[in-house]
Backbone and ligand atoms as CSV (ligand in chain L), in Angstrom:
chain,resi,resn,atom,element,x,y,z
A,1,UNK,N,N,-21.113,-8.807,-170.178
A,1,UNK,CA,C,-22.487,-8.922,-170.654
A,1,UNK,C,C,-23.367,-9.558,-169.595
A,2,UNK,N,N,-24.714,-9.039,-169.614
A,2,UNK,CA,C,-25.249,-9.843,-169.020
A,2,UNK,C,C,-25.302,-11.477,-169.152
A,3,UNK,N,N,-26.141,-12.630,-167.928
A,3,UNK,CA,C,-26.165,-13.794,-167.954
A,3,UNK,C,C,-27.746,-14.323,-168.496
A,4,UNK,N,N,-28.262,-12.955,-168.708
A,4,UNK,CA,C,-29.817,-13.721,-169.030
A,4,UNK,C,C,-29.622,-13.351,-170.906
A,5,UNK,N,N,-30.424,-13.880,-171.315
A,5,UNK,CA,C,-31.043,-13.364,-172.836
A,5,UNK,C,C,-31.577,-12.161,-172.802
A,6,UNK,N,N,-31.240,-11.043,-173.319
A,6,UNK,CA,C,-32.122,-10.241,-173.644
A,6,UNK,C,C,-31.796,-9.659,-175.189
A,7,UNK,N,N,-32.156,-8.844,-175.662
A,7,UNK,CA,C,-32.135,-8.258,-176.848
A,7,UNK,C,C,-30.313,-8.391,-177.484
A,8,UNK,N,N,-30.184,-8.930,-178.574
A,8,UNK,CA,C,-28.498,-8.758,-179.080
A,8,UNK,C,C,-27.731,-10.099,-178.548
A,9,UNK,N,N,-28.398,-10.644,-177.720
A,9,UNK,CA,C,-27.122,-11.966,-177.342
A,9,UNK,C,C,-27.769,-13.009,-178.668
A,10,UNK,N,N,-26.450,-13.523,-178.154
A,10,UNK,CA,C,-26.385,-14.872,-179.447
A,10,UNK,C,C,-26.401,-16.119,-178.395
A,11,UNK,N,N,-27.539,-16.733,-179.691
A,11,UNK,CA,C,-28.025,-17.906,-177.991
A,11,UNK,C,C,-28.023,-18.924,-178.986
A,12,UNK,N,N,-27.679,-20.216,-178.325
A,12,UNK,CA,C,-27.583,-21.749,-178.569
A,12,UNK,C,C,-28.265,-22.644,-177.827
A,13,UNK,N,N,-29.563,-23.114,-178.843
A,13,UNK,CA,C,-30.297,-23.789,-178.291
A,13,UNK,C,C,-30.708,-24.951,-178.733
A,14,UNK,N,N,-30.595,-26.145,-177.821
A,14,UNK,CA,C,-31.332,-27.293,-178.368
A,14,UNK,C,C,-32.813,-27.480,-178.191
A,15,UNK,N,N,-33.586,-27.992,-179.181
A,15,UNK,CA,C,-34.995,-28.067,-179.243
A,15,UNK,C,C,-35.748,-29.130,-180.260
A,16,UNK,N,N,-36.555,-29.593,-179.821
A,16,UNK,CA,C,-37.811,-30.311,-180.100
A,16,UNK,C,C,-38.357,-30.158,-180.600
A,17,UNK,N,N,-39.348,-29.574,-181.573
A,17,UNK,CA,C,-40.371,-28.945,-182.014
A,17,UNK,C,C,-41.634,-30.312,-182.588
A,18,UNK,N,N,-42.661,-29.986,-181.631
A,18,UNK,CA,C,-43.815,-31.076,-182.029
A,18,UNK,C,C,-45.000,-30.358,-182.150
A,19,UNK,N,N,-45.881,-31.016,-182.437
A,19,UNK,CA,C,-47.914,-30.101,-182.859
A,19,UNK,C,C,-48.048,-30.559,-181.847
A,20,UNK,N,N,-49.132,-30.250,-181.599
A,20,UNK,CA,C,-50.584,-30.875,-180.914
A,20,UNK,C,C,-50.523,-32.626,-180.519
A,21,UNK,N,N,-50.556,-33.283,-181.619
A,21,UNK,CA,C,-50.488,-34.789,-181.364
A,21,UNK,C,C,-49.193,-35.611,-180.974
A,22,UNK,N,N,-48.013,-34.371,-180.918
A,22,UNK,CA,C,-46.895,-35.467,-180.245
A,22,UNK,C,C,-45.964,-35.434,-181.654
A,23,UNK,N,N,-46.311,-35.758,-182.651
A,23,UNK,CA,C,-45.456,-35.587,-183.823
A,23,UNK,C,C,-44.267,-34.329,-184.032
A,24,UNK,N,N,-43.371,-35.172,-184.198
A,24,UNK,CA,C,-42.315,-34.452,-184.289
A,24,UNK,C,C,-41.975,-34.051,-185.489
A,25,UNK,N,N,-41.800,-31.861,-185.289
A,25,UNK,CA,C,-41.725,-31.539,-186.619
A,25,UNK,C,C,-40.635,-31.493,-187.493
A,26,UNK,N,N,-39.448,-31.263,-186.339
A,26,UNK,CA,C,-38.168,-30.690,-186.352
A,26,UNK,C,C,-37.002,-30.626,-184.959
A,27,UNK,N,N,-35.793,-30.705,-185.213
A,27,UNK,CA,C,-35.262,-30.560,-184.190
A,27,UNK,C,C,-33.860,-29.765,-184.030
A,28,UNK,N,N,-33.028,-29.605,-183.532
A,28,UNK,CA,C,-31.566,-29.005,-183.523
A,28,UNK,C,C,-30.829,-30.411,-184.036
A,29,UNK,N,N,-29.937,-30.199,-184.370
A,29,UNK,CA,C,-29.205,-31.622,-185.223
A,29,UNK,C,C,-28.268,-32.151,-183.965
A,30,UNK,N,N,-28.290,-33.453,-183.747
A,30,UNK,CA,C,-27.432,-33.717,-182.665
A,30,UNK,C,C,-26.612,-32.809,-182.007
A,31,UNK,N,N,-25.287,-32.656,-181.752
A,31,UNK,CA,C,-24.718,-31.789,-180.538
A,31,UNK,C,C,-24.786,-30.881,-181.137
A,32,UNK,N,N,-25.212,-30.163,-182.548
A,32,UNK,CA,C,-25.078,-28.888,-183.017
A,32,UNK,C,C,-25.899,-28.295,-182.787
A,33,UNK,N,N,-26.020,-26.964,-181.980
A,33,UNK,CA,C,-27.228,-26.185,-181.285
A,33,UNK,C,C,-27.962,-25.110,-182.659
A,34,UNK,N,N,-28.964,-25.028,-182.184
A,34,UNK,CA,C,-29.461,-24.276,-183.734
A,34,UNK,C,C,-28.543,-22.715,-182.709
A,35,UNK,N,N,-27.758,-21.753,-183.674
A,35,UNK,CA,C,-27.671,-20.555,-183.297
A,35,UNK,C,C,-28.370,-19.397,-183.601
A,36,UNK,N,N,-28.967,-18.565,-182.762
A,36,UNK,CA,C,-29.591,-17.151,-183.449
A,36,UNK,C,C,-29.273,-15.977,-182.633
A,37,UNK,N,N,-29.857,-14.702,-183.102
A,37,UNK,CA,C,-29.553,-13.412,-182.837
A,37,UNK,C,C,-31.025,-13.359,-181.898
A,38,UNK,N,N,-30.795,-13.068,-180.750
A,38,UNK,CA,C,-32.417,-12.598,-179.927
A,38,UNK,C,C,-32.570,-11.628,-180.349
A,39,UNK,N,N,-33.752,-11.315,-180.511
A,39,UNK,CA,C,-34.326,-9.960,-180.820
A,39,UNK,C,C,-34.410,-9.229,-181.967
A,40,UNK,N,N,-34.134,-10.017,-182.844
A,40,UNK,CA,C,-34.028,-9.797,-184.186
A,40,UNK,C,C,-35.208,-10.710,-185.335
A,41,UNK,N,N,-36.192,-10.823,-184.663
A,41,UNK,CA,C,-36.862,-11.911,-185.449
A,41,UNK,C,C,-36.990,-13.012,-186.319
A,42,UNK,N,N,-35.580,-13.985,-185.422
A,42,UNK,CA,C,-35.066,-14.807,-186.719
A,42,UNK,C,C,-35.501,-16.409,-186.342
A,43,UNK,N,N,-36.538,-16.141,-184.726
A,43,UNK,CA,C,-37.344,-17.213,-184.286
A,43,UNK,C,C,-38.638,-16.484,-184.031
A,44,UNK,N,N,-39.803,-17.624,-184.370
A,44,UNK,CA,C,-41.115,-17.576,-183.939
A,44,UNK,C,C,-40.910,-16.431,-182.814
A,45,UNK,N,N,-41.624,-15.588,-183.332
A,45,UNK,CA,C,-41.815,-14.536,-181.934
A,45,UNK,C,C,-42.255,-15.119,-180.599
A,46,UNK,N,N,-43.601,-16.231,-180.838
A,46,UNK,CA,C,-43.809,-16.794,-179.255
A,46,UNK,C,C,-43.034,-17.415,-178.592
A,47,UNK,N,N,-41.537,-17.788,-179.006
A,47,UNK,CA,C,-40.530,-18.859,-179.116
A,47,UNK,C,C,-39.577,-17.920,-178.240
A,48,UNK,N,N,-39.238,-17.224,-178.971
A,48,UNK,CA,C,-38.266,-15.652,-178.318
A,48,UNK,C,C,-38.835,-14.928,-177.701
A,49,UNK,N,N,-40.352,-14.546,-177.575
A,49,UNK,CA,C,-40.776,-14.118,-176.120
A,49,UNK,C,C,-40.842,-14.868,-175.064
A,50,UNK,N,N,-40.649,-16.310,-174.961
A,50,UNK,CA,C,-40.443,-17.312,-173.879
A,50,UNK,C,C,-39.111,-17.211,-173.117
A,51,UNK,N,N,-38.219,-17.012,-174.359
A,51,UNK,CA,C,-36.598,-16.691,-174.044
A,51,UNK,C,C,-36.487,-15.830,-173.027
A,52,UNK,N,N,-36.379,-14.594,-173.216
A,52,UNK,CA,C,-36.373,-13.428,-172.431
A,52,UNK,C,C,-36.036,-13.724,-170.655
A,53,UNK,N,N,-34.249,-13.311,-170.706
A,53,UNK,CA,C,-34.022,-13.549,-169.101
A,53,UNK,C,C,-34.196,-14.825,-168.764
A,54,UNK,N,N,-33.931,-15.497,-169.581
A,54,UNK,CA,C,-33.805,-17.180,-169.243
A,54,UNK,C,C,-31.640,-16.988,-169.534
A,55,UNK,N,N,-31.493,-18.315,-168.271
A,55,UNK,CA,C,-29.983,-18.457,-168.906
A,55,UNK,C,C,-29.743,-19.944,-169.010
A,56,UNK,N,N,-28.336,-20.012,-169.329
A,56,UNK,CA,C,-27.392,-21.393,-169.828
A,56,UNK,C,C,-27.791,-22.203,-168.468
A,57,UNK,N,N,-28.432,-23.185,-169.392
A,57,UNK,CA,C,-28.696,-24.562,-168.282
A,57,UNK,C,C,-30.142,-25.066,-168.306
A,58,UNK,N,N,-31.074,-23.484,-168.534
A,58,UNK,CA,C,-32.285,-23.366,-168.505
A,58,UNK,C,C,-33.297,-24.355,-169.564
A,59,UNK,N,N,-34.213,-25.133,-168.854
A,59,UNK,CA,C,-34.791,-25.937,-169.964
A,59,UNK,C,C,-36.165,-25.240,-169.877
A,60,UNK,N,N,-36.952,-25.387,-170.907
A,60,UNK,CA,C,-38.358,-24.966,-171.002
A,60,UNK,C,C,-39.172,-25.643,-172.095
A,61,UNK,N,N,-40.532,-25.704,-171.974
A,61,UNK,CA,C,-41.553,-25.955,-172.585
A,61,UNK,C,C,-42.508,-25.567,-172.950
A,62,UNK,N,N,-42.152,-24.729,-173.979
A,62,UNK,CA,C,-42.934,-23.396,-174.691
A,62,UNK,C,C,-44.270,-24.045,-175.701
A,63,UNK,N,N,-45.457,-23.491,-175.725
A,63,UNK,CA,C,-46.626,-23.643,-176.429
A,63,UNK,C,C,-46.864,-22.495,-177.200
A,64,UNK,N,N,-46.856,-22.580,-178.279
A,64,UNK,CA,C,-46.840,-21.182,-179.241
A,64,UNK,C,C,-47.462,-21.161,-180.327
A,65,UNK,N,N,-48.739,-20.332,-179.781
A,65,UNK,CA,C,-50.102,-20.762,-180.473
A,65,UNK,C,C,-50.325,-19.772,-182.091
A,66,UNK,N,N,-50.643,-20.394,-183.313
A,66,UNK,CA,C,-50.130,-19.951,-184.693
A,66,UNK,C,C,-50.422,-18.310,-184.616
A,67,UNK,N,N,-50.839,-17.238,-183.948
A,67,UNK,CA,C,-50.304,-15.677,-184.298
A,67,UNK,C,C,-49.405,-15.552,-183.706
A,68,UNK,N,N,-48.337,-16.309,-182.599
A,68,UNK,CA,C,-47.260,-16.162,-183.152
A,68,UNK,C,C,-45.742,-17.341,-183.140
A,69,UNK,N,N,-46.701,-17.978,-184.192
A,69,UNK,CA,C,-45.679,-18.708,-184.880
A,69,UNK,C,C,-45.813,-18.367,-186.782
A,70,UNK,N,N,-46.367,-18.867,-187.146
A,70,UNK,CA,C,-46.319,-19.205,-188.972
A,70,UNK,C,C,-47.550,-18.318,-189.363
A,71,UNK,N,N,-49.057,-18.143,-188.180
A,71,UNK,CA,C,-49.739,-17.538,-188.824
A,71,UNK,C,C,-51.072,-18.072,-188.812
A,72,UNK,N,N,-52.189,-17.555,-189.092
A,72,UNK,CA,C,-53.087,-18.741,-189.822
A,72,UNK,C,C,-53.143,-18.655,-190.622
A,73,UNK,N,N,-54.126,-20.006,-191.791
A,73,UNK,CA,C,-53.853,-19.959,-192.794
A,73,UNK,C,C,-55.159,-18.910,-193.456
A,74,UNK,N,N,-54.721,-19.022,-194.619
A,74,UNK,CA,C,-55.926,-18.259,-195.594
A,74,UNK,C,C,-56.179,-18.754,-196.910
A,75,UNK,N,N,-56.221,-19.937,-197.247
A,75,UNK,CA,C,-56.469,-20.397,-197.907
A,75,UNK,C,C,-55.787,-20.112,-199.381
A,76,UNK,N,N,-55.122,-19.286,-199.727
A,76,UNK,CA,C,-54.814,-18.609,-200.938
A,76,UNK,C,C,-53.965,-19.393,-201.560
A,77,UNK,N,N,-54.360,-20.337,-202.564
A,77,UNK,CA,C,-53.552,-21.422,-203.504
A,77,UNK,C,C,-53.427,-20.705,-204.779
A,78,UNK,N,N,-52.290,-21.185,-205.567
A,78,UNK,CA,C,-52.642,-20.635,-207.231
A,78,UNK,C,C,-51.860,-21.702,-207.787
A,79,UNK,N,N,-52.309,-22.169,-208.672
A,79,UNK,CA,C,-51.565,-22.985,-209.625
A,79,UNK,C,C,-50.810,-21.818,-211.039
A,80,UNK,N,N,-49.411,-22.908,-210.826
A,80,UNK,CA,C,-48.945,-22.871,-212.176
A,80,UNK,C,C,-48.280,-23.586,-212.709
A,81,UNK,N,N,-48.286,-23.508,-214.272
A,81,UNK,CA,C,-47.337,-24.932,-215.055
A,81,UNK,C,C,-46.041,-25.225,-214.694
A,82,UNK,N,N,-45.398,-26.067,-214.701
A,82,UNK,CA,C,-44.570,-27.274,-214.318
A,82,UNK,C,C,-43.272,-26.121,-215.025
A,83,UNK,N,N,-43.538,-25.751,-216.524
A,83,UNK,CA,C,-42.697,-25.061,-216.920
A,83,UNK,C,C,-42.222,-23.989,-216.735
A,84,UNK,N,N,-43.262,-23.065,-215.568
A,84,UNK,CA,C,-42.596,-21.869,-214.829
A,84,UNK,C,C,-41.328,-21.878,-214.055
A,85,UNK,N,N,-41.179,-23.402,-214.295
A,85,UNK,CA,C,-39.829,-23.613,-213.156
A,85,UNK,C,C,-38.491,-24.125,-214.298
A,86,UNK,N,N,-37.117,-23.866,-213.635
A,86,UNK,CA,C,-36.063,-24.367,-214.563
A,86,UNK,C,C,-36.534,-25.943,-214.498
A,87,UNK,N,N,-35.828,-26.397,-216.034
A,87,UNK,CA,C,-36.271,-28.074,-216.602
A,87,UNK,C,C,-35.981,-28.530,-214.880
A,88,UNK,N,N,-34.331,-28.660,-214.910
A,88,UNK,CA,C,-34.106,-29.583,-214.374
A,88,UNK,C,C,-34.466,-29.138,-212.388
A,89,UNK,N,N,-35.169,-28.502,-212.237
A,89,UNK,CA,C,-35.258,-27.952,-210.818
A,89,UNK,C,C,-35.678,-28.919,-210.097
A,90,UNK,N,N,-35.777,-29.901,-208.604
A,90,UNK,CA,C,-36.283,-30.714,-208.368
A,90,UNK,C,C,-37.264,-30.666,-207.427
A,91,UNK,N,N,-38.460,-30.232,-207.758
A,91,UNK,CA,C,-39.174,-29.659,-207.173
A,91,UNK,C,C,-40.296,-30.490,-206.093
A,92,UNK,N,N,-39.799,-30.611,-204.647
A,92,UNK,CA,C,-41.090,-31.535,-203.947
A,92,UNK,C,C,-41.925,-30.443,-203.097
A,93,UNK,N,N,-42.927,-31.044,-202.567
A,93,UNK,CA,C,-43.754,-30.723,-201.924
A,93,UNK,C,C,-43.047,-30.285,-200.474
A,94,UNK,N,N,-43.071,-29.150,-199.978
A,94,UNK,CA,C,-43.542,-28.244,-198.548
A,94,UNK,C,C,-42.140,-27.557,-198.807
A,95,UNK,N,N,-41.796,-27.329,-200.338
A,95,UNK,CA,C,-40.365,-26.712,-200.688
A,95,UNK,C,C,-40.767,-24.715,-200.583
A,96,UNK,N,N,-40.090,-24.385,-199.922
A,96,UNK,CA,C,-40.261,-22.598,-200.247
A,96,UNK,C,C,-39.662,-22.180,-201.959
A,97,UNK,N,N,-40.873,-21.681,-202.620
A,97,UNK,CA,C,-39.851,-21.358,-203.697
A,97,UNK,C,C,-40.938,-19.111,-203.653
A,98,UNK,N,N,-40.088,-18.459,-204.737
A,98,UNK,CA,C,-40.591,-17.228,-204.268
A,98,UNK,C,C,-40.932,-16.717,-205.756
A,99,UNK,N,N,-42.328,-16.419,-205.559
A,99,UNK,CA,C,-43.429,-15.613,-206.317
A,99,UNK,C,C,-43.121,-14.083,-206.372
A,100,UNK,N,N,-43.206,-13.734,-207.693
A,100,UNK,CA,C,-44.019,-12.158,-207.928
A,100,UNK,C,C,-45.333,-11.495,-208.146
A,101,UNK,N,N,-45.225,-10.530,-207.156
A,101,UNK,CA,C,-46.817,-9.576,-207.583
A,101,UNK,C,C,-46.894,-9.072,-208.310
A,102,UNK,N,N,-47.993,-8.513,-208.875
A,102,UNK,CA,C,-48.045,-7.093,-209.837
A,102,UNK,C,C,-46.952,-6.605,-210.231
A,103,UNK,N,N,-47.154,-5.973,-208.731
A,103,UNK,CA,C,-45.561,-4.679,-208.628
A,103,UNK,C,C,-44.456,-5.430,-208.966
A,104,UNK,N,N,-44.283,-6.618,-208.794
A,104,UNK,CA,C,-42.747,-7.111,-208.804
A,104,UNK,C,C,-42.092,-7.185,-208.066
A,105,UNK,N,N,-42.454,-7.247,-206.945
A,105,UNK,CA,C,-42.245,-7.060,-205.711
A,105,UNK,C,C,-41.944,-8.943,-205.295
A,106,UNK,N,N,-41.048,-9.815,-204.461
A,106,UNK,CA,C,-40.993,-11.031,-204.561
A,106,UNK,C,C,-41.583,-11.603,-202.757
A,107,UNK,N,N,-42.220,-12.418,-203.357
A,107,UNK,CA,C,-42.873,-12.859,-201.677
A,107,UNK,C,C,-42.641,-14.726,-201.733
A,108,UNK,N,N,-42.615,-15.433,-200.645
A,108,UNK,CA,C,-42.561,-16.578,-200.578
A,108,UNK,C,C,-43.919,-17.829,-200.554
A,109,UNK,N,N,-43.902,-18.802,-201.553
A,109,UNK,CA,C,-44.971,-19.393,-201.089
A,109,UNK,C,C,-44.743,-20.851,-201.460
A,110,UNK,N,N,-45.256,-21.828,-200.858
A,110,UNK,CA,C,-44.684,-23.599,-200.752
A,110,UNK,C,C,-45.630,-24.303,-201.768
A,111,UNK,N,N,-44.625,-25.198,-202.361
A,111,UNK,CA,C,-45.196,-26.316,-202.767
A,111,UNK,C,C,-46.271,-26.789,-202.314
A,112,UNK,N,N,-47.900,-26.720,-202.229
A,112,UNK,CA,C,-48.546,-27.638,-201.706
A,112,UNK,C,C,-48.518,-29.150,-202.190
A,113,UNK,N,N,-48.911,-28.946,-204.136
A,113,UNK,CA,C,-49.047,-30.139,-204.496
A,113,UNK,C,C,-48.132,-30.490,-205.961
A,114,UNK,N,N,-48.272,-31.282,-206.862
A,114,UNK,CA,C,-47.690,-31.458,-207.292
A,114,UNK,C,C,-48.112,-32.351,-208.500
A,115,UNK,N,N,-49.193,-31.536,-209.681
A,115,UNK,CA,C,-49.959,-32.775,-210.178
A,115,UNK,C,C,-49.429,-32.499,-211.920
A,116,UNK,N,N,-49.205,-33.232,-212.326
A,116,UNK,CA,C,-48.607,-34.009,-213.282
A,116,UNK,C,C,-47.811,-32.378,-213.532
A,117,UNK,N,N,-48.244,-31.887,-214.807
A,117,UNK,CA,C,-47.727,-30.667,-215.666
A,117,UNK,C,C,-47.702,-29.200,-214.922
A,118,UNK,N,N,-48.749,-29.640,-213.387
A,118,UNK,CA,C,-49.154,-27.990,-212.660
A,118,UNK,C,C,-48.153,-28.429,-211.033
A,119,UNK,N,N,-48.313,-27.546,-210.727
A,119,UNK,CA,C,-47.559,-26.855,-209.629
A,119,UNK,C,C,-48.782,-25.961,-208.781
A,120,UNK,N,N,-48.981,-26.725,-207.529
A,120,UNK,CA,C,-49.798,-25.789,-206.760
A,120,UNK,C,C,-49.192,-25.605,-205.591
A,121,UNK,N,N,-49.223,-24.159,-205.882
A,121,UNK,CA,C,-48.356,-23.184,-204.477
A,121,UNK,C,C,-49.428,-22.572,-203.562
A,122,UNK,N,N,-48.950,-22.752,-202.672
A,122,UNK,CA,C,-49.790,-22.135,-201.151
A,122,UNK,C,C,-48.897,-20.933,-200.484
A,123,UNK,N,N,-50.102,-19.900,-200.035
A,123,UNK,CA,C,-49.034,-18.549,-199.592
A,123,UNK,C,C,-48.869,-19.225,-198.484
A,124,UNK,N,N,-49.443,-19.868,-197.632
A,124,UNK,CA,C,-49.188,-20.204,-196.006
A,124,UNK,C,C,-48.025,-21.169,-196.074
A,125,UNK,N,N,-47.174,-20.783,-195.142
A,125,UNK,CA,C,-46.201,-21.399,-194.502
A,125,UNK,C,C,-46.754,-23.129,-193.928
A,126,UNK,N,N,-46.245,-23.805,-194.038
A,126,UNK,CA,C,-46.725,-25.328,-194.099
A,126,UNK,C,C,-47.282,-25.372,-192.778
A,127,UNK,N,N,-46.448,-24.777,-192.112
A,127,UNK,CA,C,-46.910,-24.859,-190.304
A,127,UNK,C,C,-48.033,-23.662,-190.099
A,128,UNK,N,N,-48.373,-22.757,-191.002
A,128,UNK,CA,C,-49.437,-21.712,-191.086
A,128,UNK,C,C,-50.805,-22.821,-190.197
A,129,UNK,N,N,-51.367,-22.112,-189.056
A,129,UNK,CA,C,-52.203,-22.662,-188.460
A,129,UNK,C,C,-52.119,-23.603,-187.084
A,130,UNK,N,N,-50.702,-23.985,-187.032
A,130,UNK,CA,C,-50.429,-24.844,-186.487
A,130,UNK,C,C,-50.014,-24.344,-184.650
A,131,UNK,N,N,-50.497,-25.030,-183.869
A,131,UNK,CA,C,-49.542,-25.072,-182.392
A,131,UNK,C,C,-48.425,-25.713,-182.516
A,132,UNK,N,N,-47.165,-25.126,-182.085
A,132,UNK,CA,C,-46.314,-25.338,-181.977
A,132,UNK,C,C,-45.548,-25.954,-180.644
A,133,UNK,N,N,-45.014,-26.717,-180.472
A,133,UNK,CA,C,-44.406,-26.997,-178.574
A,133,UNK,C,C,-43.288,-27.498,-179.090
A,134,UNK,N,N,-42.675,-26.731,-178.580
A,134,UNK,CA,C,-41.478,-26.214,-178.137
A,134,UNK,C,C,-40.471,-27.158,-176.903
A,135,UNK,N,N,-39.767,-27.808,-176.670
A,135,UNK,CA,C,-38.944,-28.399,-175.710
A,135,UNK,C,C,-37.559,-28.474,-176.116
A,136,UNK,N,N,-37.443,-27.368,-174.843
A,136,UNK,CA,C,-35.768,-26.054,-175.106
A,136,UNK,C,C,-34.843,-26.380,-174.274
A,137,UNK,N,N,-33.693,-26.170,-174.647
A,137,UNK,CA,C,-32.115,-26.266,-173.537
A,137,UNK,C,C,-31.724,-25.038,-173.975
A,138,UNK,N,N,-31.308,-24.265,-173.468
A,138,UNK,CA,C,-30.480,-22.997,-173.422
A,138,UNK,C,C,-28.847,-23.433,-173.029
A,139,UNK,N,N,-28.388,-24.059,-174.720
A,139,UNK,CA,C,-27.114,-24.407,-174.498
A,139,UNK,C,C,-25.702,-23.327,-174.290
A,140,UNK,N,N,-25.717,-22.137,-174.273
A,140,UNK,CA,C,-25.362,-21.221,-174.411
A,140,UNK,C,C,-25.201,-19.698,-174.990
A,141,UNK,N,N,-24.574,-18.475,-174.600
A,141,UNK,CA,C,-24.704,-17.370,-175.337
A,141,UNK,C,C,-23.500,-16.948,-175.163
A,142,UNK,N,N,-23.550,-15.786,-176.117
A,142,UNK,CA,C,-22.711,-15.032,-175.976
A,142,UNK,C,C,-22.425,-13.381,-176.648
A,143,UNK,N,N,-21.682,-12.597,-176.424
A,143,UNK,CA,C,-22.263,-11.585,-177.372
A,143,UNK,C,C,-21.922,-11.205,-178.636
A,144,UNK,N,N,-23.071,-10.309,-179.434
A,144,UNK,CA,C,-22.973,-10.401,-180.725
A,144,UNK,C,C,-21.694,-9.991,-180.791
A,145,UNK,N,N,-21.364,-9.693,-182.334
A,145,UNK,CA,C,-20.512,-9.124,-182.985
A,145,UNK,C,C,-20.891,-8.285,-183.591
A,146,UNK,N,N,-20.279,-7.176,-184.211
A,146,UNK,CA,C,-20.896,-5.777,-184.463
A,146,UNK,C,C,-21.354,-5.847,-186.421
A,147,UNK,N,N,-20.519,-7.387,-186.648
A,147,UNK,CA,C,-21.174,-7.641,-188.041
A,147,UNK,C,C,-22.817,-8.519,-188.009
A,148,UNK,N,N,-22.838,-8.990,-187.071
A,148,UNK,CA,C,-23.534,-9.802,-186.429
A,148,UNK,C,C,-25.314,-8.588,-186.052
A,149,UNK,N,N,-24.566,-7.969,-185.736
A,149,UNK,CA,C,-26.070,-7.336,-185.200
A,149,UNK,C,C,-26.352,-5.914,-186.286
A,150,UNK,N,N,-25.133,-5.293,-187.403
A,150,UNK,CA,C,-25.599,-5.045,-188.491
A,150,UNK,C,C,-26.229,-5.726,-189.376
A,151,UNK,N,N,-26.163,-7.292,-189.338
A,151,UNK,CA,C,-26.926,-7.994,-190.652
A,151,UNK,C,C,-27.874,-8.024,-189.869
A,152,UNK,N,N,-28.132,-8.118,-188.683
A,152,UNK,CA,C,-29.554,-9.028,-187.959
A,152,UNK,C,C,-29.545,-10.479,-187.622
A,153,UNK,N,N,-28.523,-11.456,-187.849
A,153,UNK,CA,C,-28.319,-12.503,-187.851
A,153,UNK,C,C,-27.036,-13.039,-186.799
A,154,UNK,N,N,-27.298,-14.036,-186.891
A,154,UNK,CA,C,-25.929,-14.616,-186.049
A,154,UNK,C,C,-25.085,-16.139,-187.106
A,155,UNK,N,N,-24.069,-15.715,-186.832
A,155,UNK,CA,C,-22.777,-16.031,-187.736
A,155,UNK,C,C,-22.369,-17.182,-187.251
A,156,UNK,N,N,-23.046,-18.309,-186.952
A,156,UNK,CA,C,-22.682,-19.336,-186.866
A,156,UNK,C,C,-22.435,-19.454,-185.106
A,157,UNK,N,N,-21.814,-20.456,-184.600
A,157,UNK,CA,C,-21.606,-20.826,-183.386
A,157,UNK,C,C,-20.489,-19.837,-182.526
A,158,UNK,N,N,-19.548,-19.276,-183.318
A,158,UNK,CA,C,-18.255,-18.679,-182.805
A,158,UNK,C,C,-18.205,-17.252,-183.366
A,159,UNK,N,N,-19.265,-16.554,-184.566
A,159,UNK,CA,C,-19.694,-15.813,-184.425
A,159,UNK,C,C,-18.485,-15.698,-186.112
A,160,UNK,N,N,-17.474,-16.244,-186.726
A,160,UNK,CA,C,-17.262,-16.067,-187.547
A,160,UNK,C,C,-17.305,-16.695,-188.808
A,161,UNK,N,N,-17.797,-17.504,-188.804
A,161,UNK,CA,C,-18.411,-18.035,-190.399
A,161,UNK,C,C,-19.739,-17.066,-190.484
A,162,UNK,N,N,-19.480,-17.138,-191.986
A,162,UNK,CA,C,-20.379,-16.404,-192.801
A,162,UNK,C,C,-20.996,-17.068,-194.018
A,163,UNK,N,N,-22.097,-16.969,-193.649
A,163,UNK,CA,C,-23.009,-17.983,-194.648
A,163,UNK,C,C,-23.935,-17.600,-195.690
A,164,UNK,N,N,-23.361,-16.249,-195.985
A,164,UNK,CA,C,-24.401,-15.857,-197.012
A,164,UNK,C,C,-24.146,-16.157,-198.763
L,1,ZN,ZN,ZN,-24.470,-11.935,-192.109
């Protein structure tokens, strides 16, 4: 296989993720590298177009401005009662839970707030709007597996746990 990233490798990366002011949003969990499938849209597109032909060793400091990370926002809130949800569900704020349309069709939208008996959900992704920066290690790759690039995903670190 090739030594750079390109489309189908399975890459291990440690990362940073902060806004604008330095605040830290998120990170890879100590020595455990977050794993994914390149090219499969399972990172911020501006995130994985930075990737591209980078290899193991490689550090970077990606800025990835919200069309393409989360989005911007659009304001679109809807409330509903407390009881649309199971009793005991424990429901906090910036939680993904998933809505139906019309059609019935199921889409995702977050906890914004949380006031006594109502439930107000936001379609935007919490980070919807947001700059993203990025500070990357390209801890390793390797290549998919042929279950691996039928789901679109990557199977953990060694390519055989399965987590669905
Ligand atoms: Zn799978």
């Amino acid at each position: 296989m090739s030594d750079t990233i390109q489309n189908d490798t399975v890459v291990h990366l440690h990362y940073v993720l902060t806004d604008g002011d330095g605040k830290e949003l998120d990170r890879s969990h100590g020595d455990e590298p977050l794993t994914y499938l390149h090219g499969h849209g399972n990172i911020v597109p501006g995130l994985e177009e930075a990737l591209v032909g980078k290899s193991v060793g490689d550090e970077l400091e990606v800025v990835v401005p919200p069309e393409k990370a989360y989005g911007m926002r659009t304001g679109k809130q809807q409330k509903v009662p407390r009881s649309a949800f199971s009793e005991g569900a424990d429901l906090r704020v910036g939680m993904q839970v998933m809505s139906r349309d019309e059609q019935g069709r199921s889409f995702p939208m977050w906890i914004a707030k949380l006031q006594g008996t109502t439930v107000v959900l936001d379609a935007n992704h919490p980070l919807a709007g947001v700059t993203l920066h990025f500070s990357v290690k390209v801890d390793g790759m390797r290549e998919a597996t042929g279950d691996e690039l039928k789901h679109g995903h990557a199977h953990g670190r060694d390519g055989h746990h399965h987590h669905h």
